[in-house]
Backbone and ligand atoms as CSV (ligand in chain L), in Angstrom:
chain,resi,resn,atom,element,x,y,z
A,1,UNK,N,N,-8.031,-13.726,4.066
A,1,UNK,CA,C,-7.465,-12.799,5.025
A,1,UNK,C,C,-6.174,-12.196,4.483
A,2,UNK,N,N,-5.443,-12.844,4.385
A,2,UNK,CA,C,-4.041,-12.414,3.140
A,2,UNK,C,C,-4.405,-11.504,2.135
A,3,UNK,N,N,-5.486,-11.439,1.588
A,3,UNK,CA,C,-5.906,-10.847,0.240
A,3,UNK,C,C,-5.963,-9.254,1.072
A,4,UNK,N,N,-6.685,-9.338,1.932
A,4,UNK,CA,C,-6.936,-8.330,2.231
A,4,UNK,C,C,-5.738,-7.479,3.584
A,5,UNK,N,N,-4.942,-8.478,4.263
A,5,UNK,CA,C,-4.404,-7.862,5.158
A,5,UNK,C,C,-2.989,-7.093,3.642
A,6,UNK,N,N,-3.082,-7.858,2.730
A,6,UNK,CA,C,-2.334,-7.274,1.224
A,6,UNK,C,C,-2.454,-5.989,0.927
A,7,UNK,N,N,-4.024,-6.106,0.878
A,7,UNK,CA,C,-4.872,-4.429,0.037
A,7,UNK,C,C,-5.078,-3.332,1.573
A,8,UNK,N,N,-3.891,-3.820,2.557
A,8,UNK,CA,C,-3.736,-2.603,4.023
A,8,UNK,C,C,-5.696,-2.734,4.510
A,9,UNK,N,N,-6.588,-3.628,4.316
A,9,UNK,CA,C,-7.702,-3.509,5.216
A,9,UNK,C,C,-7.325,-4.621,6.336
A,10,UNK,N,N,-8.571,-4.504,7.359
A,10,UNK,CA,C,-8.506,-5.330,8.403
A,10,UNK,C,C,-8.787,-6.483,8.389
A,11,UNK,N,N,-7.642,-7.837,9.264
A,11,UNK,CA,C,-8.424,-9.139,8.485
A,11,UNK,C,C,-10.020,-8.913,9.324
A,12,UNK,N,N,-10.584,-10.006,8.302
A,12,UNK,CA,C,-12.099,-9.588,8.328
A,12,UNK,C,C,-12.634,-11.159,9.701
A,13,UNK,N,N,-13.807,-10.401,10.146
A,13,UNK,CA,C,-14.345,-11.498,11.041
A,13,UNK,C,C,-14.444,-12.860,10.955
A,14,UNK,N,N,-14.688,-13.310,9.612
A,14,UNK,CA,C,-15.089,-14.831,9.369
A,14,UNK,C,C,-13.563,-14.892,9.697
A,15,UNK,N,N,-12.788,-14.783,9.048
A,15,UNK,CA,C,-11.451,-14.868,9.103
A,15,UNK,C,C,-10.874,-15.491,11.257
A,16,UNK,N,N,-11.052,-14.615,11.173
A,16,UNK,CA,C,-11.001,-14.746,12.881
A,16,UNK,C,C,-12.065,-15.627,13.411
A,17,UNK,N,N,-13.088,-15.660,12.955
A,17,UNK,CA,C,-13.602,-17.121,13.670
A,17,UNK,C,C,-13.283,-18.522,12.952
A,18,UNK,N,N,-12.827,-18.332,11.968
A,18,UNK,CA,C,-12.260,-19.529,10.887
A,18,UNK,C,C,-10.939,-19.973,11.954
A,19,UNK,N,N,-10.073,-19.417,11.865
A,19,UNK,CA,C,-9.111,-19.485,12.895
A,19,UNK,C,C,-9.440,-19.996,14.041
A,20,UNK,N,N,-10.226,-19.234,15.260
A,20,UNK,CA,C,-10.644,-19.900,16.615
A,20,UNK,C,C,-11.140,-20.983,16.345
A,21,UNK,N,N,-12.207,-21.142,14.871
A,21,UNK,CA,C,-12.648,-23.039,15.158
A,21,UNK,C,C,-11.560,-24.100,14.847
A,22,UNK,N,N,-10.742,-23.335,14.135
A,22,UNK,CA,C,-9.612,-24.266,13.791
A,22,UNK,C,C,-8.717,-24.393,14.654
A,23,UNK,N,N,-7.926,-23.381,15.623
A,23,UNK,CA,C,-7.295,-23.654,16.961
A,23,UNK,C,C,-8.320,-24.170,17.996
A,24,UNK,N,N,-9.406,-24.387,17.962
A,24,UNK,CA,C,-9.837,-25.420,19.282
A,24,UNK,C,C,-9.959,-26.754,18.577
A,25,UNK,N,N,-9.421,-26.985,17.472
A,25,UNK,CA,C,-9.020,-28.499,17.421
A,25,UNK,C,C,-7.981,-28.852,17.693
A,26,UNK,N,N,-7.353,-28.233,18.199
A,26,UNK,CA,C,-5.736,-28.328,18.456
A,26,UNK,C,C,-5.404,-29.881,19.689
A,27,UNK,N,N,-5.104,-30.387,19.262
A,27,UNK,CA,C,-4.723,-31.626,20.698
A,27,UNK,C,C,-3.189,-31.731,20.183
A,28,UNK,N,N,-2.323,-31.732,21.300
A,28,UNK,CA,C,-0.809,-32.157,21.753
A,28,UNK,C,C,-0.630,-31.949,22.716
A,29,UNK,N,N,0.487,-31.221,22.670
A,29,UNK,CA,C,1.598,-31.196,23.806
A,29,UNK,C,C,2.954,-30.195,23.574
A,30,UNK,N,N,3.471,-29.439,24.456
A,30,UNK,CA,C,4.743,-28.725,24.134
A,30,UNK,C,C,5.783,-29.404,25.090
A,31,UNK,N,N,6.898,-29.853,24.525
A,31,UNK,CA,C,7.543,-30.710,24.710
A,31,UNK,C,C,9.230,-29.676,24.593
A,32,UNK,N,N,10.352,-29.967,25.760
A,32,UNK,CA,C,11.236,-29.350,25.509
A,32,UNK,C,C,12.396,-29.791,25.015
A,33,UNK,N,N,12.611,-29.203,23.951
A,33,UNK,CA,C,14.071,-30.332,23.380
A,33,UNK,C,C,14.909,-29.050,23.382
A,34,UNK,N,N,16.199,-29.810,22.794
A,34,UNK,CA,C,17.620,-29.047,23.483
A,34,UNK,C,C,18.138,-28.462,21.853
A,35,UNK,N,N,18.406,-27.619,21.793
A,35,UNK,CA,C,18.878,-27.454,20.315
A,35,UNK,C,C,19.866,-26.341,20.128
A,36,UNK,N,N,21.488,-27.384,19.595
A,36,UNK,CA,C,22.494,-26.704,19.527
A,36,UNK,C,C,23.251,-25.676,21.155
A,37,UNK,N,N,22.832,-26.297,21.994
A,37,UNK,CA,C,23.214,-25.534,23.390
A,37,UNK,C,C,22.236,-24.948,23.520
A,38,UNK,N,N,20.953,-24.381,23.309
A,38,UNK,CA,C,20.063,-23.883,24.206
A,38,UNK,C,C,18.698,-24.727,24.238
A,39,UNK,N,N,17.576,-24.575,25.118
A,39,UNK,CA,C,16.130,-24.957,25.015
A,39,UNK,C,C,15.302,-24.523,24.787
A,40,UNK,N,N,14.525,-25.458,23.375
A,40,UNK,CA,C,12.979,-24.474,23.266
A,40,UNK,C,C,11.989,-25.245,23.609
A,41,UNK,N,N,10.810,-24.872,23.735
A,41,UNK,CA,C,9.559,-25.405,23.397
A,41,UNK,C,C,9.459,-26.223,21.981
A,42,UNK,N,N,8.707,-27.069,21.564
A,42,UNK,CA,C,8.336,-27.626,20.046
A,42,UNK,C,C,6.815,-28.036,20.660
A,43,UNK,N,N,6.297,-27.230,19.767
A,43,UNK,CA,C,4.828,-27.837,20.095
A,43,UNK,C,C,4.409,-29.300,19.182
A,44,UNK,N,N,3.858,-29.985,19.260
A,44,UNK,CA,C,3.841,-31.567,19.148
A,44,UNK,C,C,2.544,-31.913,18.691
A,45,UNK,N,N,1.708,-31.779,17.587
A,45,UNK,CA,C,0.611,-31.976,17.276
A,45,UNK,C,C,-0.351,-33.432,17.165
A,46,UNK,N,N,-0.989,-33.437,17.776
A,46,UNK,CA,C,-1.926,-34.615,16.837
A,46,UNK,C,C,-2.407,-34.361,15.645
A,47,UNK,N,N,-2.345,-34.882,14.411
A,47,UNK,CA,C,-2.421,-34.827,13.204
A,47,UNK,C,C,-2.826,-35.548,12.407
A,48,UNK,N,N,-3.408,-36.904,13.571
A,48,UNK,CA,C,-4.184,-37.778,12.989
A,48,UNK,C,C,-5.775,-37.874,12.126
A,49,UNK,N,N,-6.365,-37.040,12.678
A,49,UNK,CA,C,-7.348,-36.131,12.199
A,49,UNK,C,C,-7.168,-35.229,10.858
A,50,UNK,N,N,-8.073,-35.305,9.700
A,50,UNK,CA,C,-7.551,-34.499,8.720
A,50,UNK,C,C,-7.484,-33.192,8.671
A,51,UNK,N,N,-8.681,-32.851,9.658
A,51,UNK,CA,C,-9.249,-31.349,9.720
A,51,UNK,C,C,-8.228,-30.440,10.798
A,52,UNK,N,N,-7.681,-31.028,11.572
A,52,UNK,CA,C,-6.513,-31.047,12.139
A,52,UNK,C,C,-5.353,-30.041,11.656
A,53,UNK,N,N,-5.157,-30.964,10.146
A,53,UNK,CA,C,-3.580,-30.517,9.263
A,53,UNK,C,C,-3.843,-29.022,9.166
A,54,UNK,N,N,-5.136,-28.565,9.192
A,54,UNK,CA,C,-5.193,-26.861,9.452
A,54,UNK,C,C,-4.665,-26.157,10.652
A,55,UNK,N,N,-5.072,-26.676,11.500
A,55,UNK,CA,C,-4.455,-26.172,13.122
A,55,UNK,C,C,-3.307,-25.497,13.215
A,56,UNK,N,N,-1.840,-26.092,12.219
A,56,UNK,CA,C,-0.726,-25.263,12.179
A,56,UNK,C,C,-1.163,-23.905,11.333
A,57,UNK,N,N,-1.676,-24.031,10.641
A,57,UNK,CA,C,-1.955,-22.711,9.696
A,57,UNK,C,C,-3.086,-21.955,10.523
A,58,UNK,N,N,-3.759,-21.971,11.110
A,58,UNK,CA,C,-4.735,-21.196,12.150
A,58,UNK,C,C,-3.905,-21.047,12.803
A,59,UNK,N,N,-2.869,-21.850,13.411
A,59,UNK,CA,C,-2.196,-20.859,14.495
A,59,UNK,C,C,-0.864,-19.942,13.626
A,60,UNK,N,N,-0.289,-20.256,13.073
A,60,UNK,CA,C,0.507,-18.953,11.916
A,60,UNK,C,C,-0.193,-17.817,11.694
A,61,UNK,N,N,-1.645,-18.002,11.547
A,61,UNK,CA,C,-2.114,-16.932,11.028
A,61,UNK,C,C,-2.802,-15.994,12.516
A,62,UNK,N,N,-2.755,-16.146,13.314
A,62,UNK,CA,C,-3.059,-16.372,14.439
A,62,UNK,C,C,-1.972,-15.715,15.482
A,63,UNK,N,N,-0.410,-16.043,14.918
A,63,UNK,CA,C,0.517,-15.238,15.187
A,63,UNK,C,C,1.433,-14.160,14.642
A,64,UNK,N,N,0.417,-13.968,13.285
A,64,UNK,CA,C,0.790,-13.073,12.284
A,64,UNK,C,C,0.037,-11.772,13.017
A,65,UNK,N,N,-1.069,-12.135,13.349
A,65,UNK,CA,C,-1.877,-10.869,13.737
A,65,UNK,C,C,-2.030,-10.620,15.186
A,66,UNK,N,N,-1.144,-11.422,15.949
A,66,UNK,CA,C,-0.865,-10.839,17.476
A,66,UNK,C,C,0.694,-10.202,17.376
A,67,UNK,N,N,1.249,-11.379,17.044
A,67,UNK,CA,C,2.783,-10.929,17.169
A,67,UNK,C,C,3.611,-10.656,15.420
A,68,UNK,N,N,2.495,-10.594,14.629
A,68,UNK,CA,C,3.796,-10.064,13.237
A,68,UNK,C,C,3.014,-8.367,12.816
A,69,UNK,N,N,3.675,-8.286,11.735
A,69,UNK,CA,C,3.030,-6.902,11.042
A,69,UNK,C,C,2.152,-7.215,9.967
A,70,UNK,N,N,0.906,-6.950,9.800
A,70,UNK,CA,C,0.150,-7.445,8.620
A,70,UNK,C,C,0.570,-6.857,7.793
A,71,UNK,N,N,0.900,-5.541,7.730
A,71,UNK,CA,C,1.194,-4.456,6.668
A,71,UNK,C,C,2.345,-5.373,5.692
A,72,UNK,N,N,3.194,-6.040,6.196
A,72,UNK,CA,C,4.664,-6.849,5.263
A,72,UNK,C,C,3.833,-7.887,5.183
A,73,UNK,N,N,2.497,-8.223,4.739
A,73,UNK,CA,C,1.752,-9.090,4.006
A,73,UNK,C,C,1.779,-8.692,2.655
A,74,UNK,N,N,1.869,-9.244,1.774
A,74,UNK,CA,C,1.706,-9.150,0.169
A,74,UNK,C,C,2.193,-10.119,-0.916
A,75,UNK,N,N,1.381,-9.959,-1.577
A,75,UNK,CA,C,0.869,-10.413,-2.940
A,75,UNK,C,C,2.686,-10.395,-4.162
A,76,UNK,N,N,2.350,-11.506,-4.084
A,76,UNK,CA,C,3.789,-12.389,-5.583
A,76,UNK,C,C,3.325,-10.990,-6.769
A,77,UNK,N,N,4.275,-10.529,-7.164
A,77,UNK,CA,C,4.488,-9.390,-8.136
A,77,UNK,C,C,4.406,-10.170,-9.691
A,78,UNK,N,N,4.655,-11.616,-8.932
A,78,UNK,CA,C,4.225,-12.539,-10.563
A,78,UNK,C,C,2.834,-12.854,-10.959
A,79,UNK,N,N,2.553,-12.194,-12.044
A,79,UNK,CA,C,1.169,-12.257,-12.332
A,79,UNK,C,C,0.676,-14.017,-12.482
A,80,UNK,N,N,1.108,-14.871,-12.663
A,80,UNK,CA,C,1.250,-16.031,-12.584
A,80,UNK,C,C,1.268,-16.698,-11.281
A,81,UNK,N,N,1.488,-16.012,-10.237
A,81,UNK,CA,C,1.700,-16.325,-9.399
A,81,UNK,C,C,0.073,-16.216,-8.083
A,82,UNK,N,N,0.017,-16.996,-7.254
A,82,UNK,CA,C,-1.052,-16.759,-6.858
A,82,UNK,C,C,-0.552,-16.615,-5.235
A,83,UNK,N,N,0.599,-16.286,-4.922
A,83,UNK,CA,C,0.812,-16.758,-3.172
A,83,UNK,C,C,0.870,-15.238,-2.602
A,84,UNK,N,N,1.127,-15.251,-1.685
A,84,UNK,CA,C,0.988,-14.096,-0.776
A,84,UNK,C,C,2.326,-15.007,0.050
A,85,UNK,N,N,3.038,-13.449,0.489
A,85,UNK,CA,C,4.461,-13.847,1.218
A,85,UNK,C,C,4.177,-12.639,2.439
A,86,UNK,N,N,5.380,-13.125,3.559
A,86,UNK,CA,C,5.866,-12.330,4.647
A,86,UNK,C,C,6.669,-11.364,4.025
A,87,UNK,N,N,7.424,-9.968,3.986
A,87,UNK,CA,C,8.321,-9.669,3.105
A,87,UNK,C,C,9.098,-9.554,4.305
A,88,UNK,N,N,10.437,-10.087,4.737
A,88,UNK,CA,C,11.344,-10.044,5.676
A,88,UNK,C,C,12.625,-9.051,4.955
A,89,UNK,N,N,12.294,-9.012,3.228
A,89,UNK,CA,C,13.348,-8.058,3.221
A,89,UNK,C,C,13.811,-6.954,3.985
A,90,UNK,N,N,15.440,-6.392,3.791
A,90,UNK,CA,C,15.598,-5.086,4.656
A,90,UNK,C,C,14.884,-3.833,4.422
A,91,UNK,N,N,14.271,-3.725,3.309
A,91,UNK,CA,C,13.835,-2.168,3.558
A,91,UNK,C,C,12.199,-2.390,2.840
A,92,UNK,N,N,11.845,-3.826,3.220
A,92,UNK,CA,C,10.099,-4.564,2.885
A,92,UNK,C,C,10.021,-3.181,1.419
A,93,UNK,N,N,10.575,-3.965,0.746
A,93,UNK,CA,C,10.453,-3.479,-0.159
A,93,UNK,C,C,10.888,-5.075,-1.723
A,94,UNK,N,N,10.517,-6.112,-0.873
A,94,UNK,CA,C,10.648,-7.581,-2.026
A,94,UNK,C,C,8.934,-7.550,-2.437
A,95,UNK,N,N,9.126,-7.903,-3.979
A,95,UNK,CA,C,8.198,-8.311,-4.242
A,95,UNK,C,C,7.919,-9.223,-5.068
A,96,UNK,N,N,8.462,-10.302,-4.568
A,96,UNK,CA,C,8.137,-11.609,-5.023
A,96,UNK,C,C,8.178,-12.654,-4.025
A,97,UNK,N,N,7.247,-13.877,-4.091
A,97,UNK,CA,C,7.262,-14.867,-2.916
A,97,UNK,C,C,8.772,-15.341,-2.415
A,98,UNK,N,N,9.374,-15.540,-3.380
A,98,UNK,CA,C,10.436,-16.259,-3.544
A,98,UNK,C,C,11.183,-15.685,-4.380
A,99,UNK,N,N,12.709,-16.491,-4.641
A,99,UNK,CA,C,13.794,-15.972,-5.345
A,99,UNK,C,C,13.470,-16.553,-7.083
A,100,UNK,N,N,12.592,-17.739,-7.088
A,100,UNK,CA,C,12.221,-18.569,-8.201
A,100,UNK,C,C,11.440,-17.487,-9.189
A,101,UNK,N,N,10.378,-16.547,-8.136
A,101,UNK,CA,C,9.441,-16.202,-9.090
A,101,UNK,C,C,10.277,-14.550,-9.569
A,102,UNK,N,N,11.109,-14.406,-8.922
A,102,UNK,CA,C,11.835,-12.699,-9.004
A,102,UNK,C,C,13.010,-13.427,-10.506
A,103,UNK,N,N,13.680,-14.669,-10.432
A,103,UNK,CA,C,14.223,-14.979,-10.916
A,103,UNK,C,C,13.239,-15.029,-12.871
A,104,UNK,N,N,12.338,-15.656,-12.687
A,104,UNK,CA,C,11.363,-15.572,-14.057
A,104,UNK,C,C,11.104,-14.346,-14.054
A,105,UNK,N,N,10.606,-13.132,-13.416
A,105,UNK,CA,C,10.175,-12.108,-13.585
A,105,UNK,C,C,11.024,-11.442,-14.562
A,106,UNK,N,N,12.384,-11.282,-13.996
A,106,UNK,CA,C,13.523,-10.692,-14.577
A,106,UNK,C,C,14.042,-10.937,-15.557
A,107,UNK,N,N,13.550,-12.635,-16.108
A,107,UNK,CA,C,14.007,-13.241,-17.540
A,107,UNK,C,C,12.968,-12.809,-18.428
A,108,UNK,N,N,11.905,-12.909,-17.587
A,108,UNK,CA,C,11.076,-12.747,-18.460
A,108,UNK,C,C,10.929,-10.879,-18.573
A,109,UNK,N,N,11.495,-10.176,-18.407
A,109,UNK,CA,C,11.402,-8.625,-18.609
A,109,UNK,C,C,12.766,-8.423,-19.620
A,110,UNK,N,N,13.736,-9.305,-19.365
A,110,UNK,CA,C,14.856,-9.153,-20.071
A,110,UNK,C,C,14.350,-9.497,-21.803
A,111,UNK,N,N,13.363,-10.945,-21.423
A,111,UNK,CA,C,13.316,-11.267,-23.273
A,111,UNK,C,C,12.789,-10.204,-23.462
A,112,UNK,N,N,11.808,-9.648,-23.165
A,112,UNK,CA,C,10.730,-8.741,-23.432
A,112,UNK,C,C,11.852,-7.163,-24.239
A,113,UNK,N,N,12.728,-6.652,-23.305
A,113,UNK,CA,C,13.458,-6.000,-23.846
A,113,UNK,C,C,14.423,-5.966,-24.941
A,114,UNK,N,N,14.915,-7.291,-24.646
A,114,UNK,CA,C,15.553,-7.778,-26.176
A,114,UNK,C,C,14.723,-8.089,-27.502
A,115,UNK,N,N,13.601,-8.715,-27.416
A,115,UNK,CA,C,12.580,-8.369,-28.540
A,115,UNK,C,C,12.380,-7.443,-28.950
A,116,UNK,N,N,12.148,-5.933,-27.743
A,116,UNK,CA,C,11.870,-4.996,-28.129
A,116,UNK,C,C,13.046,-3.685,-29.137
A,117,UNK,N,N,14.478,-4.637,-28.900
A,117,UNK,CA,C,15.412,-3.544,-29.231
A,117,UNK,C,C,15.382,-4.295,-30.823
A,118,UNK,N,N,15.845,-5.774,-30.947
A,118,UNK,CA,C,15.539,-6.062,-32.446
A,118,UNK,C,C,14.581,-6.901,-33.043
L,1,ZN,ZN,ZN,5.417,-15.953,-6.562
């Protein structure tokens, strides 16, 4: 679904029923704790189950496509790289997962230029 909410198409059906079978395994509870002077919700999983440990990621993905923008879905600019990121930059214009892989990118464009001058 990432691959493609990446390449601007629609996530695709399996996708969305992959998700619904994986949120109706969901068993907990939302529980209210106090944090730093105000109250939130924390939802509280059972996780005893292995098939389970998906449930948080069906529901992320789940609130990517009700409440985020798919479009600031995309693909690590590191060819090495295989992840797909949120881009929260200011003008969604990052393209790398992280600061780790922008950090190699740039060393690695720098040797590349210094080889190339001598
Ligand atoms: Zn990356």
């Amino acid at each position: 679904m990432a691959e493609r909410l990446a390449n601007r198409q629609p996530a695709p059906r399996r996708s969305i029923d992959a998700i619904n079978r994986t949120i109706r395994m969901r068993s907990g509870c939302v529980l209210l704790a106090r944090w730093s002077g105000h109250f939130e919700e924390t939802t509280h999983l059972d996780l005893r189950q292995p098939d389970r440990l998906m449930v948080p990621i069906a529901q992320s993905a789940s609130d990517l496509l009700c409440r985020g923008e798919p479009t600031l879905v995309k693909r690590c600019a590191n060819p090495t790289c295989r992840a797909f990121f949120y881009d929260t930059s200011k003008n969604h214009n990052g393209r790398w997962c992280s600061r780790r892989c922008g950090n190699r990118m740039r060393v690695a464009a720098h040797y590349r230029r210094s080889r190339a001058d001598g």
